[in-house]
N, C-alpha and C positions, 0 to 999 in steps of 0.2 A: 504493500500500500504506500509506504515511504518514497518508496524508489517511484513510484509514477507520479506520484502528487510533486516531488519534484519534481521532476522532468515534467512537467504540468505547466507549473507555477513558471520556470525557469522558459519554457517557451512564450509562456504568457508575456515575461519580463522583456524577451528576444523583442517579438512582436510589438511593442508599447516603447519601444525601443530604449529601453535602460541598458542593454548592452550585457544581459545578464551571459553565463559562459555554464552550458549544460556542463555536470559533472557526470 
């Protein structure tokens, strides 16, 4: 559940453009 909800959140960040970096 961890692992997707980041990779969730961390695309959402991509997209909104914060510049977030998928782990």
């Amino acid at each position: 559940f961890f692992t997707t909800a980041i990779s969730y959140l961390s695309v959402l960040l991509t997209v909104t453009g914060k510049g977030a970096v998928p782990q």
